[in-house]
C-alpha positions, 0 to 999 in steps of 0.5 A: 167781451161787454163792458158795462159802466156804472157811475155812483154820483153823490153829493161830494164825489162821482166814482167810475167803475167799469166791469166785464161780463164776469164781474171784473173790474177793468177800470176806476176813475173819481170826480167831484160832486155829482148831485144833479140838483146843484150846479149843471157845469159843476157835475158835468166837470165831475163826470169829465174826471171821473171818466178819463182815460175810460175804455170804450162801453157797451152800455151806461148807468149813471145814478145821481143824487138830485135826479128827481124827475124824469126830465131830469134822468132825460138830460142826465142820459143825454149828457152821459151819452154825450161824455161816453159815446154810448148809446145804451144809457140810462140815469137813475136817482143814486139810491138804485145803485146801493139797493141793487147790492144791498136788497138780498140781506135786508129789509130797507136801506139806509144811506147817509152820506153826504145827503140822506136817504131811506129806501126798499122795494115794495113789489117791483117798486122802490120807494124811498123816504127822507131825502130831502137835500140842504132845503128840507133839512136831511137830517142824519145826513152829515150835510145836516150835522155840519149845518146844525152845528154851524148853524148854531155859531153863526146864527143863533145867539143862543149858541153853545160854544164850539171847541177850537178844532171846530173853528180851524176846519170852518176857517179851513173849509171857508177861509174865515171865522167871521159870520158874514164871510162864512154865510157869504162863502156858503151862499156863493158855493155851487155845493153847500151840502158838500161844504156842511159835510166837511164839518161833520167829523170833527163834530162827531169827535167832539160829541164823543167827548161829550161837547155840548155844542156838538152832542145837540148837532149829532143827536137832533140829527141822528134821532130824526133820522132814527124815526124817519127810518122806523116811520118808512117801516110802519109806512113800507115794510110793516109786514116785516114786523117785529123781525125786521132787517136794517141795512147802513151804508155811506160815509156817514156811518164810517166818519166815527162810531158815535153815528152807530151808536146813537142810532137805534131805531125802535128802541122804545118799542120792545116788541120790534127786534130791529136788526141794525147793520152797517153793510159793507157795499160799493154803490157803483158795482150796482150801478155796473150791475144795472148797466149789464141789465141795458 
């Protein structure tokens, strides 16, 4: 029987995961970061430990987040073909893999995990909005939370001043509370994003408590998020309007409630009946789907 693997490669982690014919999972496997925009050696390392012990294929897809170009998918599909042995490959940027699950049941998709993304199909066509990784800010990723908020303490002198189990994780993430060793351990790191992420769900805790410091962090980044979204519509889908169908799915959504809550798309506009869920969906099983396709 055919076996097909799919490869889900985000901004903190890479997972594996090989199907049969019928659907069945047959194999799983996890590595670290896997955005293609970063370190090339750092990704291919991920890749290396998301694949041990992986069982001979018939076809690859690998999605990546960071694969930007088509000579980017070109030396990713080189790469993969090189780690699987496999010459039917193929490398997509990451948001395919979440959209091949989640296009049944709505209208455009949102993914925020690490990175940020909003995507849907126009005709054949995916387009996708945001997403513009740490240089352009991804803002309502959790990336952009964790900077916001340390941005703040290391930064501005305007700061508000951050709880006590904010400065442990950053002294846990950075070995150091001090300002310089903090911003030098984040300019040396291969995976800044990553590094921002980490901070996220501790300051989703304190903005539920209602911390000022944080509240700024969440809010400014899940209200651009929230009209990034409803600017993709008007842009995309405005033929879906008013009853229109909006789909969350990435870590994000799971590291608290806060995000959930204060993410309310079309608020202001009471003609628009904007139906917001969190979809429960596995990106990699659309990756495997996408491989069979091969």
């Amino acid at each position: 029987m055919a076996l097909f693997l799919g490869l889900d490669c985000g901004g903190t982690k890479v997972q594996a995961c090989v199907s049969d014919g019928s659907g069945k999972v047959v194999f799983e496997g996890r590595g670290g970061p896997g955005n293609w925009a970063t370190s090339r050696a750092l990704v291919e390392g991920s890749l290396k430990s998301a694949l041990k012990g992986c069982p001979k294929v018939d076809a690859v897809c690998g999605c990546f987040a960071g694969l930007l170009t088509s000579s980017d998918a070109k030396d990713a599909a080189g790469v993969l073909r090189t780690l699987v042995k496999c010459e039917k490959v193929e490398a997509r940027p990451d948001f395919h893999a979440a959209w091949q699950v989640a296009r049944p049941t709505c209208d455009v998709l949102v993914i925020a995990g690490t990175g940020v993304l909003v995507c849907s199909s126009v005709g054949d066509e995916i387009v996708k909005s945001g997403g513009g990784g740490v240089l352009f800010g991804d803002e309502g990723s959790a990336a952009s939370v964790g900077r916001n908020a340390l941005e703040a303490q290391v930064v501005s002198a305007l700061s508000l001043p951050a709880s006590e189990q904010f400065w442990k994780r950053v002294e846990k993430v950075f070995g150091s509370r001090s300002r310089d060793e903090v911003l030098a351990a984040l300019y040396k790191s291969d995976a800044p994003g990553a590094l921002f992420a980490s901070l996220a769900d501790v300051v989703a805790s304190d903005a539920a408590i209602e911390q000022d410091y944080a509240v700024f962090a969440v809010t400014s980044s899940v209200v651009a998020l929230r009209d990034e979204v409803a600017a993709h519509v008007l842009r995309y889908q405005k033929d879906k309007l008013p009853n229109v169908k909006i789909g969350l799915t990435g870590g994000l959504w799971k590291i608290h409630p806060v995000f959930f809550e204060w993410f309310k798309p079309f608020e202001d506009e009471p003609r628009v009946k904007a139906t917001v869920r969190v979809l429960d969906i596995d990106p990699v099983r659309g990756a495997c789907a996408l491989a069979a396709q091969l």
